[in-house]
Structures are given as C-alpha cells and as structure tokens.
C-alpha positions in Angstrom: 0.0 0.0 0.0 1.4 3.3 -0.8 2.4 5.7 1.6 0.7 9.1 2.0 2.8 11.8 0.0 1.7 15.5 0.3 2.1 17.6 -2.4 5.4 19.5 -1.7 5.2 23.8 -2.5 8.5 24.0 -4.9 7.6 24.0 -8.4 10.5 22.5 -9.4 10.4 19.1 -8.9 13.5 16.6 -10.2 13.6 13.2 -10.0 16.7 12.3 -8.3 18.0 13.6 -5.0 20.7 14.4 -6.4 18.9 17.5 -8.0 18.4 19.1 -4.7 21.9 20.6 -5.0 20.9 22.4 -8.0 18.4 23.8 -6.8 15.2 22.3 -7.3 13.6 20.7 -4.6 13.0 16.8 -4.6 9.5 15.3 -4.5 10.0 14.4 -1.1 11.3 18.0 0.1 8.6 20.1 1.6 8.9 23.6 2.3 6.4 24.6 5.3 5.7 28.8 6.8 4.9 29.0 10.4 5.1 32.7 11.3 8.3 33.9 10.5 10.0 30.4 10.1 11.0 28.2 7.2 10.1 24.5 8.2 12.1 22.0 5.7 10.0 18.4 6.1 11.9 15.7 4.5 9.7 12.3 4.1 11.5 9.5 4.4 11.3 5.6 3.7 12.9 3.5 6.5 14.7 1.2 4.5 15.7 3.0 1.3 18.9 4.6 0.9 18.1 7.1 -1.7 16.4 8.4 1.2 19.6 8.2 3.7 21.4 10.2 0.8 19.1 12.8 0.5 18.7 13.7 3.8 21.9 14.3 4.3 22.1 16.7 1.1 19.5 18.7 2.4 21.0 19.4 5.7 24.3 20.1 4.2 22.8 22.7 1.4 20.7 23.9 4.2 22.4 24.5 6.9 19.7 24.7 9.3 19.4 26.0 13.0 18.3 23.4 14.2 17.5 19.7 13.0 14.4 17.5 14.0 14.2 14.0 14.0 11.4 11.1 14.1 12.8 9.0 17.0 12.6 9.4 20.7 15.1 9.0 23.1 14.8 5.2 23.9 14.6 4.6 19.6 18.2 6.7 19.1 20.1 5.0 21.6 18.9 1.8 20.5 19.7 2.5 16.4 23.2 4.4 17.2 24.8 1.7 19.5 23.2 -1.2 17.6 22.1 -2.6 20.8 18.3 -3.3 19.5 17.4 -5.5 22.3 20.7 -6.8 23.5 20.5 -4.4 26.4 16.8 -5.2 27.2 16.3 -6.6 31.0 13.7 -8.6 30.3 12.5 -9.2 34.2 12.1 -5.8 34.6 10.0 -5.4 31.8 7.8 -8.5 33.2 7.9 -7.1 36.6 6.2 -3.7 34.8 3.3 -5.8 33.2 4.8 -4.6 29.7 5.2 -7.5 27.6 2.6 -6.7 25.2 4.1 -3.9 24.1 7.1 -5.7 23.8 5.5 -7.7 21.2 4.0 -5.0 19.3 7.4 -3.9 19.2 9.1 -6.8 18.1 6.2 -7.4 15.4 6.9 -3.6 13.9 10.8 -4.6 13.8 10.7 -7.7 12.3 8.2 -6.9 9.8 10.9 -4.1 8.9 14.1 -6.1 9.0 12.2 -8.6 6.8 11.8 -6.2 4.5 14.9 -3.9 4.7 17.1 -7.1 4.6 16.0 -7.3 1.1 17.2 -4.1 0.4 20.0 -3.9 2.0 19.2 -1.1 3.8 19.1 -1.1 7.9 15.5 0.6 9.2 15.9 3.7 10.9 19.4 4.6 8.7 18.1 7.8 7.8 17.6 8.9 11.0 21.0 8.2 12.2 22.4 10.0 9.2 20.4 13.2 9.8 21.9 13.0 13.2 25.4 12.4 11.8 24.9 14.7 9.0 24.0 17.4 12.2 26.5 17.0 14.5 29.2 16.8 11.7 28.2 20.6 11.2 27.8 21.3 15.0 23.5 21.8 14.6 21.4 20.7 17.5 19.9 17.7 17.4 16.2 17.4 18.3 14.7 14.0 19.3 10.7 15.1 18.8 8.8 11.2 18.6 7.0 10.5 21.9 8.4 7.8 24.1 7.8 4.3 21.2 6.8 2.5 25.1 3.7 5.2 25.6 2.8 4.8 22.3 2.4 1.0 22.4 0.5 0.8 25.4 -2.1 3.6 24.4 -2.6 1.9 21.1 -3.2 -1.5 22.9 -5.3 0.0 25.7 -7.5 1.7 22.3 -8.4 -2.2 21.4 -11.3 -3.9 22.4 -10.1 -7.6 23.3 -11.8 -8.9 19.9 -9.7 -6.1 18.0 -6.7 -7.3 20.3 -6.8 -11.1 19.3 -7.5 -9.9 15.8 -4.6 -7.5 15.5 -2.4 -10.5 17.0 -3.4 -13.0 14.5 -3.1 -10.6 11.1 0.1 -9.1 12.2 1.6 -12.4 13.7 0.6 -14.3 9.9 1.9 -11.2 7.9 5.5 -11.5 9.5 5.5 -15.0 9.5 4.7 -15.1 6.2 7.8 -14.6 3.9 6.9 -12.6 0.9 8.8 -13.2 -2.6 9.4 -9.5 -3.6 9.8 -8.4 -7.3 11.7 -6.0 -8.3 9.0 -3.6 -9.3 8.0 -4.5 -5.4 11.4 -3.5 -4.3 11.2 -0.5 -6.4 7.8 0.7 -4.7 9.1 -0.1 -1.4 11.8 1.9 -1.8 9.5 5.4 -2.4 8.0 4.1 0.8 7.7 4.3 4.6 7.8 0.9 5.6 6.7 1.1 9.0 3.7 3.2 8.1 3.1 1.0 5.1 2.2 -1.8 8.3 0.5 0.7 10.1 -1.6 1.8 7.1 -2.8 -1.5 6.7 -3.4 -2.0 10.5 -5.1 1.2 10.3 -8.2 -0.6 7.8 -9.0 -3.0 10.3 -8.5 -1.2 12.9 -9.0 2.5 13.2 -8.4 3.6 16.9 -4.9 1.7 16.5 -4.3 4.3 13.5 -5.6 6.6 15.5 -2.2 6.4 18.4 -0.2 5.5 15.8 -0.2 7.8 12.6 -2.8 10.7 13.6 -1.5 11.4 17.4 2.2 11.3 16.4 1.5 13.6 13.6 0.2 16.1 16.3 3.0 15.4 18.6 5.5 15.7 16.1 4.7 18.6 14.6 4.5 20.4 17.8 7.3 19.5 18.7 8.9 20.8 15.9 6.9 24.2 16.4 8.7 24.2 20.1 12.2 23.6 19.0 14.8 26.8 18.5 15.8 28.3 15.3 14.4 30.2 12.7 15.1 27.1 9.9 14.8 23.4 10.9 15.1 20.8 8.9 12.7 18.0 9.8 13.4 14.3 9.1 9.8 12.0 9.3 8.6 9.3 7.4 6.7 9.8 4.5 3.2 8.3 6.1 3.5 11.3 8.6 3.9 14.0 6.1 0.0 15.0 5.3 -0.5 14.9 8.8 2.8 16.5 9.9 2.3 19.4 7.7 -1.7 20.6 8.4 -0.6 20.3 12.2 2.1 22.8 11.5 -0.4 25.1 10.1 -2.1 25.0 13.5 -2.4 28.3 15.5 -3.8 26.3 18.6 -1.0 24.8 21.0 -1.5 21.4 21.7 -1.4 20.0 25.5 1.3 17.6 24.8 1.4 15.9 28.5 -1.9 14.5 27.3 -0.7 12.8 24.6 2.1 11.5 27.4 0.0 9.5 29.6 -1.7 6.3 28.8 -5.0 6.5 30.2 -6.4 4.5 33.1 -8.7 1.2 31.9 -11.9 2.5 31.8 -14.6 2.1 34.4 -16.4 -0.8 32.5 -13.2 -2.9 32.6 -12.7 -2.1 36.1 -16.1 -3.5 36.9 -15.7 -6.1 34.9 -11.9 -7.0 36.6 -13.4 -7.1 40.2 -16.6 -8.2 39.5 -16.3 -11.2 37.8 -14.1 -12.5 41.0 -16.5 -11.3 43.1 -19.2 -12.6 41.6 -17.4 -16.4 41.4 -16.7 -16.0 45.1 -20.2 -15.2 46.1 -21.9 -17.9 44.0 -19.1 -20.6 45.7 -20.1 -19.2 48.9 -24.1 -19.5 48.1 -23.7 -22.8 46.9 -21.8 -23.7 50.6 -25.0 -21.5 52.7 -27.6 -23.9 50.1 -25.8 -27.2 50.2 -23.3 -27.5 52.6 -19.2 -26.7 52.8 -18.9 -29.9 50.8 -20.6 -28.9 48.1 -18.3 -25.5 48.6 -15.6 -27.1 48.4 -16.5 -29.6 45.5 -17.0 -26.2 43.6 -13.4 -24.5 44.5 -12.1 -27.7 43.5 -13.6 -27.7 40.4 -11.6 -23.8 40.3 -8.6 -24.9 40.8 -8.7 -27.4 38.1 -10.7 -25.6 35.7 -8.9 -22.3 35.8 -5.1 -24.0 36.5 -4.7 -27.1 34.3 -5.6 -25.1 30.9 -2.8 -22.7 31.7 -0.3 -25.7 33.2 -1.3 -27.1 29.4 -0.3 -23.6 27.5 2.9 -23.8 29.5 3.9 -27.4 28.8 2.9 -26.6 24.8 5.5 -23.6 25.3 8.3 -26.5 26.5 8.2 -24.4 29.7 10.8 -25.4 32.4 9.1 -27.7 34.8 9.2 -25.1 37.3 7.0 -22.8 35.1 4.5 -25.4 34.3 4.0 -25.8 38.1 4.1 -22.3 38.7 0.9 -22.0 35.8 -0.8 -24.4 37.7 -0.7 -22.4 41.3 -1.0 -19.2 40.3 -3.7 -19.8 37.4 -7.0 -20.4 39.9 -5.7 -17.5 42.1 -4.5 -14.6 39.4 -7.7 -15.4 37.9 -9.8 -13.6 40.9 -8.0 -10.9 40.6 -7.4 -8.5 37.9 -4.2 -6.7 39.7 -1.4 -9.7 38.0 -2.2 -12.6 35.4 -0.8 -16.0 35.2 0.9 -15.2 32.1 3.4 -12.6 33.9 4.1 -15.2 36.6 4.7 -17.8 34.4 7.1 -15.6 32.3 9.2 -14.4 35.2 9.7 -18.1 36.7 10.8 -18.7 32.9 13.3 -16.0 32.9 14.6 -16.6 36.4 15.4 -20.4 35.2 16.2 -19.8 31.7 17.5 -16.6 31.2 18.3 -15.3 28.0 21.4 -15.6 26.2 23.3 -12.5 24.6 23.3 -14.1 20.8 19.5 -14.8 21.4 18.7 -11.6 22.1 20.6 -10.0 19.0 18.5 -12.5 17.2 15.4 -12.2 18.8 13.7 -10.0 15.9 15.0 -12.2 13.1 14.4 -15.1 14.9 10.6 -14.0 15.6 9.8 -14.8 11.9 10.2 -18.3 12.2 7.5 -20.2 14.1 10.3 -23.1 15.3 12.5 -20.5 16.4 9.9 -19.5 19.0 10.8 -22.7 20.9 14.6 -22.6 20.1 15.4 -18.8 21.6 15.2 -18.3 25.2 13.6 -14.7 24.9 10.8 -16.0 22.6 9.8 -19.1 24.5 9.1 -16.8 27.8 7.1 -14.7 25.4 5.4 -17.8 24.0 4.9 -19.2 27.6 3.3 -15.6 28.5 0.6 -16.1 25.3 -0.2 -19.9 26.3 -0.3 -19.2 29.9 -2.8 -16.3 29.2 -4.8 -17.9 26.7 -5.0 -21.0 29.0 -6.1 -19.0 32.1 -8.5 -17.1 30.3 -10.1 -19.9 29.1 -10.2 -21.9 32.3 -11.8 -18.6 34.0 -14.7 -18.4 31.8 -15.3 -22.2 31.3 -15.2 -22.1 35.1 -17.2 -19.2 35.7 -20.1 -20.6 33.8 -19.8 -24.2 35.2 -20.6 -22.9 39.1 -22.8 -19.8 37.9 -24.8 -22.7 35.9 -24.5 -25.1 39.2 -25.5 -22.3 41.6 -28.9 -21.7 39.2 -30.1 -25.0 39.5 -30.4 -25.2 42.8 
C-alpha cells in the first residue's frame, strides 16, 4: 500500500535527490511557513537509501538551525549503539506488566528487518544520518517522537479484546509469512515508509490503532517541531506522517502535549468487569456452601482450581516451559484469575526468565528469529514470550469455562 505523500510547495520538482543541489527541490522535500519560520520536512522511507542520501544533502545545502528527527530517546540510543534488544532486561520489563508492548514492538521490527534485509538497507538509517549529518556541522539535534513504550500501550489500551486477538493473528501471519518480492515490489518499497506501510494497513482493520499511531504522532511531532529553537529546521519524518505532519504545523492552537504522554487508566467498565467477575465467582461458591453445605463449597473450588489451573499448566507445557513454570501455571492460574491486579501469564514468564534466562546471541536475534515459528521454541527470549501467550490464553479460558460451570451449578439449585 502506498504511503501518504503531500504535495510538496517548490515547483520544481527533479527526479533524483541528487537535483536538490541544483536547486530544485525533490519530491520528497517540503517547504512549510509558520510565522516567521522556514520548516524544511523531509519524508523519508525506512529502509531506502536514496532516502539516507538525501537527507543528508539537504542538511548540508541547508544548513539549518536546528535539525528534527522522528525518534525518541529510547529509539536513538537503541539505532546508534546497535544494541536493538541486547540491552533489554527482560525481568524488569515482566515485573512492569509490559510485555505486550514488547510484542508490538518486536512485530513492527521484524516486519521491517524482513523487508529492509531485502534491500539492504538497515531501518531507521536515515535517522542516524540526519543525526550524523547534524553534529558533523555542530547543529542541534532534536529527538521530537514521543516515548515508542507510551505509544504501544495507548494503542493496545484503544483495542477492544476482539480487536486485540485480531490485531495479534493478522500481524503475527503477515511477519511470519515470507513474501517473494519483485523487483518492481522493491522499487515501490523503496519510495515508501515501511513502518507506516504496516500501520496503514493496521489502520483498515483497525481504526483507533491508526488513531495512536499515525494521527497522534503527527500532532505530537509537529508540535514538537513548532517548540524547537531556530528560525530554519530541517525536519526528518517518514513519509506516512507528512500529510498529517504538515496541516498540524499550520495549527495556531498549542497542543497539550502531556496528554498525549499518559496512557490513560482502563476504563470504568473494565474495572467493573476485573473485580466483579471475582467477586461474583466468590459469592456464588459461597451460596452454593449456605444452600448445600461446605462440601458442596468445596467440590465447587475444586472444580476452580482445576478448571482455571490445568488449561494454563497445558499452555505452559505446549510452550516447553521449564518444569518449574508449568508448576508455577498451575498455582498461580485459579488464584491470578480472581483478581485483575497480576495474570498468570506474567508469573509464568518471570519463573521462565529466572530459570532460563536469555542468552546474549539470542537476544541479537530475537527479531530475526521472531519470523520463524520453530525458532519460537529454540530462543530463550521468545519461548518466555510464548509461555506468556499460552499461559494467558490458558487461564482465560479456564476462568470463563469455570465461571459458567458454578454460575450454571449455583442456578439450578
């Protein structure tokens, strides 16, 4: 799918990026007023070199006051050492319940390695040559993406949980999948913005992940470019923000930007949903013991405990987790399951990475290695991942089999 290209205000308009130097401005060069400043927007495609090339070019014929770049903090430090996830302490991120973003962003870096490693290009090079191209001339550098970790979490908190498992299987089957790219395919990609090109596609099915995604960050973006000194900055996005990036510019009205910062709170239906459905289990067991006895109680949180815990124990041992885990599944499934504070899946995961912890090679590999479905078994950082999804899938299934087997018991007596 082709990525959204504004029409740029130069009238001349040459073909290579070489031309800029002569000149003309390139397709991809956009020329943006705001009061008494000259905005330069280059759009950029991740994995292209031409578009590496010519952002340097610009910045050198330019020489700007200030130069403005796609990427947060967290996303430079991560593309200029080449550390990706090497550096990555995965029980911390367990211990902060934030392994679903994790996957989101593994699924958004494979997807791009799969495709820049048939280009030859590594994602994100542009960026880090604006930023060389910048220092080299001794122009501030401005980091103006928000932070990629808020970003994840408010697009998964904007999915409803049918949006969530359905974002999970199109996305997982896309990278999986291993596309056999023409040249007229490589061609096209080249012209595009790789990551947005996902997004865009993402964005069909579902809008409010679009929503945090393109629209948001466009707002964000641009006012963060407003906000940064100089009367002429250069800006470096990708070409699926550029629409967007330059009708925010044009805005008179400041945005609040510590609102776009915080990931909301679950709403209040979830909330009742989390404690009541515990609640709800608890009084119906405790019913059934006033009606028929503490036996009959107790037959009931029996039935819990196996209900809720051996469906997870089974997602573990189909994860080939340690022996440890699986145990772990089974004790903490009827008991995370009352309570909507800690799932089974994040115990499960940090028994997995206290036992087998990952290995430095794995996690260099761990977005190439995400591709492949036997890999998920073979690399340590993948199977605690995988043993987080089965665990999850397991314990939510127990809890609403279970659920309906004593509410259904309860109601006919």
């Amino acid at each position: 799918m082709a990525a959204l290209h504004a029409q740029p205000i130069a009238d001349l308009l040459p073909e290579t990026p070489g031309d800029f130097e002569r000149g003309g401005d390139p397709a991809d060069v956009h020329r943006v007023a705001v009061d008494d400043r000259e905005i330069i927007v280059v759009a950029t495609a991740h994995i292209s070199r031409e578009s590496a090339d010519l952002v340097r070019q610009v910045i050198d014929a330019e020489r700007p006051d200030g130069v403005c770049i796609e990427l947060d903090p967290q996303r430079y430090k991560t593309l200029a050492q080449r550390q990706r996830f090497e550096a990555l302490d995965l029980k911390q991120v367990i211990r902060r319940q934030q392994l679903t973003p994790l996957i989101l962003n593994l699924i958004l870096v494979s997807y791009q390695q799969q495709l820049g490693g048939q280009l030859g290009v590594l994602p994100g090079s542009e960026f880090l040559e604006a930023a060389e191209a910048a220092e080299t001339q001794g122009i501030p550098v401005v980091l103006c993406d928000r932070d990629v970790r808020i970003t994840l979490r408010r697009a998964w908190g904007a999915l409803s949980l049918w949006h969530k498992l359905k974002l999970f299987g199109s996305v997982l089957g896309s990278v999986v999948e291993r596309p056999q790219l023409t040249e007229e395919d490589l061609r096209k990609l080249r012209e595009q913005d790789v990551g947005s090109r996902l997004i865009d596609e993402l964005g069909q099915a579902l809008p409010g992940i679009k929503h945090v995604l393109i629209d948001e960050r466009d707002t964000y973006l641009a006012e963060r470019i407003k906000r940064a000194a100089g009367r002429r900055l250069v800006a470096v996005v990708g070409a699926g923000h550029i629409g967007g990036i330059r009708k925010a510019l044009q805005e008179t009205q400041p945005v609040d930007l510590s609102r776009l910062e915080t990931v909301p709170p679950a709403s209040a239906f979830w909330k009742v949903i989390g404690w009541g459905m515990p609640l709800l289990i608890l009084a119906a067991i405790g019913l059934i013991g006033w009606q028929r006895g503490v036996a009959a109680a107790g037959d009931n949180l029996v039935y819990w405990i196996l209900v809720t815990g051996l469906p997870s124990m089974l997602g573990t041992m189909l994860a080939l987790g340690h022996p440890l885990t699986i145990l772990s599944a089974l004790v903490a499934a009827p008991i995370t399951t009352l309570t909507p504070l800690l799932g089974v899946g994040y115990i499960a995961a940090l028994v997995q990475a206290y036992l087998r912890p990952p290995r430095v090679y794995e996690l260099r590999r761990v977005a190439q290695d995400f591709r492949s479905p036997r890999q998920w078994f073979t690399n340590r950082v993948l199977r605690i991942l995988l043993v987080f999804l089965l665990s999850t899938l397991g314990g939510a299934g127990g809890m609403f089999a279970g659920s309906a087997g004593i509410i259904s018991s309860l109601l006919r007596h």
